[in-house]
Structure formats: structure tokens, C-alpha cells
N, C-alpha and C positions, 0 to 999 in steps of 0.2 A: 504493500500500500504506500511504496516508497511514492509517487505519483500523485495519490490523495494528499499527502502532508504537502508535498509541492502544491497545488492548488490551495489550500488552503493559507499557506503563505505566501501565496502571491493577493489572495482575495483579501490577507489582514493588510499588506503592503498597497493596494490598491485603495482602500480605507483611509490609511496615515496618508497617503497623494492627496486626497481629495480634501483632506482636512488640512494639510499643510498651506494647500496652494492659494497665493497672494491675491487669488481673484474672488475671493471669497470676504475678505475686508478682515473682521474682526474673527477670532479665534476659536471654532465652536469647537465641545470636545467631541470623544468618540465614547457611548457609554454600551451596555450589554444587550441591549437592544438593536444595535447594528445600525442606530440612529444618531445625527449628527442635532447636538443642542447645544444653545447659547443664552447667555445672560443679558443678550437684547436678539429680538425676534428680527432678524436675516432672511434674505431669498435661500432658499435650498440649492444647491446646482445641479441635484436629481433631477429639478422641472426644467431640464433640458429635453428627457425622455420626452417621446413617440406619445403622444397620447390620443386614445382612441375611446369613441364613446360607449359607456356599456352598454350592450346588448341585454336585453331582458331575459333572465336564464330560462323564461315559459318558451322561447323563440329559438324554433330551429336554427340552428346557426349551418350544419352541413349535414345533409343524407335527410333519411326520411326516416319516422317515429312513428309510432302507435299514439293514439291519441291519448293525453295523461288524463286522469279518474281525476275527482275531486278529491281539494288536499286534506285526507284524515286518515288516523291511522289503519294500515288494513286488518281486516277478519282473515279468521282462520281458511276461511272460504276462497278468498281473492287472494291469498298467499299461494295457497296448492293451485290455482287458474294462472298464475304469472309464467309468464313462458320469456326465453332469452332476448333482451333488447327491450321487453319492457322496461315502461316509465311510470315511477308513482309518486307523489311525495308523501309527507304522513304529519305534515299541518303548514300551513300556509307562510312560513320563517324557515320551514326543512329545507334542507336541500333537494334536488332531485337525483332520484335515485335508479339504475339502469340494471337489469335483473342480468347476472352473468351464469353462463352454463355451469354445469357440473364437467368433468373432463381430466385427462393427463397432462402431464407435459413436461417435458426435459430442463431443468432449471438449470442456468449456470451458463458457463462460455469454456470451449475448448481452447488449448493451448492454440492452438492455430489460426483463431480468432485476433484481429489487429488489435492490440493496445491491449488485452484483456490483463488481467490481474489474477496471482495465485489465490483469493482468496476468493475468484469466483468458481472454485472447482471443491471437491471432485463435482464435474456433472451429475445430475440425480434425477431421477422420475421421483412426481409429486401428483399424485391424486387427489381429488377433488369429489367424493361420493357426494355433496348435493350442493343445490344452487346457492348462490349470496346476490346479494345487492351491494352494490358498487356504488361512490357519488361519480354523476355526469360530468361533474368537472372538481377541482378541488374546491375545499369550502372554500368561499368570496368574504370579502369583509363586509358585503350586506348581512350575509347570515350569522356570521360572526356579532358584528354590531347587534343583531335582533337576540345571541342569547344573552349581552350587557344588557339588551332595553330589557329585558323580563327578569333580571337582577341574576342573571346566572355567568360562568367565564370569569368565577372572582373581579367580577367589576372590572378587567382588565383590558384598554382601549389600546390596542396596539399602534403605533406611528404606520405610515402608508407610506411615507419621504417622499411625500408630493406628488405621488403617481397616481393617485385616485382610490377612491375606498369602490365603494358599491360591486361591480362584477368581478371587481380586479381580485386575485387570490389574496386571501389574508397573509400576511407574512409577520417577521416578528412572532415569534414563538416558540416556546422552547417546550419536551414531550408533555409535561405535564398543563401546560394551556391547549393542548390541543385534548389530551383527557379530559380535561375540565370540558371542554365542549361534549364531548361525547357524554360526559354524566346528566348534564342539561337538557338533548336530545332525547337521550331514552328515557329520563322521567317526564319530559315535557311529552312523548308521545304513547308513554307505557310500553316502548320496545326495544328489542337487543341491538340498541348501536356500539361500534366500538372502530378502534381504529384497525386497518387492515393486517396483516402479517407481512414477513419480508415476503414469502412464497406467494402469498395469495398476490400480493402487489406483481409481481413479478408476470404470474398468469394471466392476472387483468391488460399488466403493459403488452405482455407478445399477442395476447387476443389467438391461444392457442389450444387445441383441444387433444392434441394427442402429440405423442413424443416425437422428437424429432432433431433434425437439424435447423440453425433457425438463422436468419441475417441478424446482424449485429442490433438494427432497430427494429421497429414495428413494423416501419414499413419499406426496409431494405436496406442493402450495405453501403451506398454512395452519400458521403458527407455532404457530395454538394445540393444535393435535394434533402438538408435539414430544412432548409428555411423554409420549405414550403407545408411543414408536418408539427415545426418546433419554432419555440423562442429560444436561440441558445448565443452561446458569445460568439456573434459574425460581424459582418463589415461596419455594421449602423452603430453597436455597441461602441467597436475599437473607436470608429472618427468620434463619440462624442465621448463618451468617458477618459479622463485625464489618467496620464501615467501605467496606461495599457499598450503600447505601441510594441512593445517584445512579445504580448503574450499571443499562444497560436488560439488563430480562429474556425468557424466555419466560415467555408469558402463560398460565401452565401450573403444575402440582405434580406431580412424575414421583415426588417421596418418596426422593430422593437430596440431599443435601447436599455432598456430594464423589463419590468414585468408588463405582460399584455393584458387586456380581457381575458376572461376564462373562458375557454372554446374558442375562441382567436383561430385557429386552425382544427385542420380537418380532425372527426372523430378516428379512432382505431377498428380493428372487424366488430370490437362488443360494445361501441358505441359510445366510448369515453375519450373522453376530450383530454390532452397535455400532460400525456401519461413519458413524456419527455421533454423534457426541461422546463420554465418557466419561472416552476420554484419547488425546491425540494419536497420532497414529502416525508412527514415521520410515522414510522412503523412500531407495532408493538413488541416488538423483536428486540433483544439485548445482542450484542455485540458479540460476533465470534469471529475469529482469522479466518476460520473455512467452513465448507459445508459436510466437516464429519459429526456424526452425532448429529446429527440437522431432523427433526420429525418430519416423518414420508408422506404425514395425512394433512400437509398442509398448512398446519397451524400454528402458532405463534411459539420461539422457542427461546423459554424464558429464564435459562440458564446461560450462563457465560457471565461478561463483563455487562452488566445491567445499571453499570453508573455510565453504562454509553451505548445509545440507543441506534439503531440501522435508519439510515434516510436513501430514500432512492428517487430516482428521475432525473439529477440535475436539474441546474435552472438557466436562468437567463446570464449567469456569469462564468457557466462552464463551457469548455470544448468540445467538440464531438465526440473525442473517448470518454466522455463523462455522461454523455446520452446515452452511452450502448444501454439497452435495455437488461444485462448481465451487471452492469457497475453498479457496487455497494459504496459507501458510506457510512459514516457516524459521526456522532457530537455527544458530547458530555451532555446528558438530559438535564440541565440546568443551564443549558445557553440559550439565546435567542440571537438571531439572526437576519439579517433582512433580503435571505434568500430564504426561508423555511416556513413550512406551509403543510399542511397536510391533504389526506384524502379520505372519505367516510368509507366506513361497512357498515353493514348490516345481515346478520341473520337469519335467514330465510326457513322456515320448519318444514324440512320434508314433504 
């Protein structure tokens, strides 16, 4: 993971540039939140970013959907009726939620694979005996904000740095603010949410149902058609972001600068939106170098280093080895950051 610490030190060094830099006037610091603050209220120079207007998460953004029910939680009834690619919500602040198959699939990246990392091996079949629900896209900081409005989320309003609250993914988060949302969700609708597994995450992003060999991303191995699937660090980023001129890109302009709308580009086969890059996502999974001892059923495996939690997808500040749908991460589950973000589960009964 010699390559992850590299990133990650170019991402604190990218930070200190931007806080240094004389174009900024007065001296804001850099605090845990991955947020720039001051002792008199200054422009940001994040509001250089791309900004694009939210799109209404009810609104197809690409492909075509099942028409969604009205938003309350489901019966026993309309759970065993949900068939894959459905859409439901389950109260009118949930997110939306996209019903994904039951199925196998080859987890991980062979040595043969460009850029891959020893700790995405050994390769492993991982089974899936029944369905889950997935969010559509990551939580937004509309839905975010709606569990502060109903006094849930310890009260906790995360910074946006000027890039827009409403569709945009919530970011600023570290694992237990995004548990905290999941505690508010399932008593706010009397059901099993929770946040996803590294595995299950994994199945959602390749959008695959049985084992195999797979392309480095969703939707295939040429870097330079990220931009057209991803927000990740390409051409538009490097010209506007200061003291990034070394670091490798994609070879690409997706017309994001930091974080996009969610669903910004196209969905994957099971109909989920920015299942790479944008902004990381955090997993219920504890930290392990490799996938031995890893559970073959799928689900959350909650031994190892559990003071350091698994993030996957990259975001809007990584490279394209950091999209492969195979690359892990982690973070001490007490940081927040302003590339971190999550994604929902939910439970589905048989």
C-alpha cells in the first residue's frame, strides 16, 4: 500500500499549497474536517470549482427506471415483489434506494492487472444468497441536512467548501457520522439500514453476477474514457487546483474540478450512480492487509485493525489506479475529510 501513503501525502501537501498560497490574503488554518477556517470570513478558493445545478434525485438522470411507489416504509408484501433495479424510498428525506440481485463474483485484482496492489489478493469468490438494496447514488447533503432538521446526525453540519450542499454528496465525515446517519434512518423508518460491506460495495461497483475475469473498472480498462463514467483527478482539476502540476492524471476532462452532483454521470448494469470516484465511501469493514481470512458470505468482516476502517471508490482527487474498482483504502475512523462520503444498505428479507 506503499502507493496509498503516496497519495495520501501528496493530498495533505496539496492542502498546506492551498493554505499557504499569497492569493488567499489572510491566513486560514487547516482543521480535521479537511476545511479551511478563519478569524474573519474570506472567499474560499474551492469556489473556483465547476458548479453544476442539482438535479432532483426523483429525476432520471440516465437509463430508464421502474416507476418509484410512494415514499413509506415497505411491507412484508412489497419487499418479496421487488425485483432487481427497482426503486423505492421509505419516507420522503430517505434516500433512494435500487434493489440489487442476489449472485457470485470474483472479488479482488490479479497480479496482472495494471497498478493493482498486494492487498487486493488473494482473489476470492463471494456469494450473495439474497437480495439488498443499495442507495442510487451516495447520500447528498440534502438528506444529510434533513437527519440535523429532525435533530438526528449529533447535530453535526458538515462544511461543503463552497461546492454546494443539496445533490452534491455529503462529504466531511468520518465512520462514525456516517453510522450516526444510518441509526436515524432505520428508527426514522423502522428498518434494517446500515452501511454496506467492503464485499458487498465491491459487487454493487462491478455490477456483476457470477465469477469471472473482470476490467479494471465498471465499465472497462481505458483510462481515457474515465471522464465520461467518473469524476476523478483529470485535466479540469490539475488547471484549476494550485500546486498539483506533478501529480498524474486522467487523460481526460469530465468538467468537475472537485465534487459533482450525484448521478453526474452515467449509472452502472444495477443502476447506481459514482460507484467511482467523486468521493470516497466508508465501509463497515475494519482494516486488513489482504483478503485471507476475509468471510465468503459477503458480509462485513469485523476483525483486524478496527481503529481503521476500509473506504472505496476514490474521489474527485485520485488517479485512475485509485478508480480500479479492486483498490482499497482506509482512514483512522476518527478523521474526516473532504473527500469522504458514504453509501446506504439496506436489508432486504428473503
Amino acid at each position: 500500500m506503499l502507493s496509498s501513503r503516496i497519495d495520501l501525502l501528496r493530498m495533505a501537501l496539496l492542502v498546506s499549497t492551498i493554505i499557504a498560497s499569497p492569493a488567499l490574503g489572510e491566513s486560514p488554518f487547516y482543521d480535521s474536517e479537511c476545511a479551511l477556517s478563519a478569524s474573519s470570513e474570506m472567499a474560499q478558493p474551492w469556489e473556483v470549482a465547476t458548479r453544476a445545478l442539482p438535479r432532483s434525485p426523483l429525476q432520471p438522470i440516465a437509463g430508464t427506471f421502474p416507476p418509484m411507489r410512494i415514499a413509506k416504509p415497505l411491507s412484508a408484501a412489497e419487499q418479496r415483489a421487488l425485483q432487481p433495479q427497482d426503486l423505492f424510498k421509505e419516507c420522503e428525506a430517505c434516500p433512494e434506494m435500487v434493489v440489487v440481485p442476489a449472485g457470485e463474483f470474483t472479488m479482488g485484482a490479479p497480479e496482472t492487472e495494471k497498478a493493482s496492489d498486494a492487498d487486493e489478493r488473494p482473489r476470492r469468490r463471494v456469494a450473495f444468497a439474497n437480495r439488498l438494496a443499495v442507495g442510487r447514488f451516495a447520500v447528498t447533503f440534502a438528506e444529510w441536512d434533513a437527519c440535523v432538521a429532525e435533530g438526528g446526525c449529533k447535530g453535526y453540519r458538515p462544511s461543503d467548501r463552497g461546492w454546494g450542499r443539496g445533490h452534491q454528496p455529503v462529504i466531511n465525515l468520518w465512520w462514525e457520522d456516517a453510522r450516526a446517519y444510518v441509526r436515524w434512518i432505520s428508527e426514522r423508518t423502522d428498518r434494517p439500514y446500515r452501511l454496506l460491506s467492503e464485499a458487498e460495495w465491491e459487487y454493487a461497483a462491478r455490477a456483476r453476477t457470477e465469477p469471472g475475469a473482470y476490467p479494471r473498472y465498471w465499465f472497462g480498462n481505458e483510462e481515457k474514457d474515465l471522464c465520461r463514467y467518473a469524476n476523478a483527478f483529470d485535466e479540469e482539476a490539475k488547471s484549476r487546483i494550485p500546486g498539483t502540476s506533478g501529480w498524474t492524471i486522467a487523460p481526460c476532462n469530465d468538467g468537475h474540478a472537485y465534487t459533482a452532483p450525484a448521478g453526474s454521470f452515467p449509472a452502472n448494469g444495477f443502476g447506481l450512480y459514482d460507484m467511482a470516484g467523486n468521493a470516497w465511501q466508508w465501509t463497515a469493514d475494519c482494516w486488513n492487509e489482504s483478503y485471507k481470512g476475509a468471510p465468503s458470505d459477503g458480509s462485513a468482516w469485523v476483525a483486524g485493525d478496527c481503529a481503521r476502517r476500509v473506504l472505496r471508490g476514490g474521489s474527485w482527487i485520485n488517479n485512475p489506479r485509485v478508480l480500479r474498482a479492486a483498490n482499497r483504502d482506509r482512514n483512522a475512523a476518527g478523521l474526516r475529510y473532504c473527500f469522504n462520503g458514504f453509501q446506504l444498505a439496506r436489508t432486504l428479507t428473503p
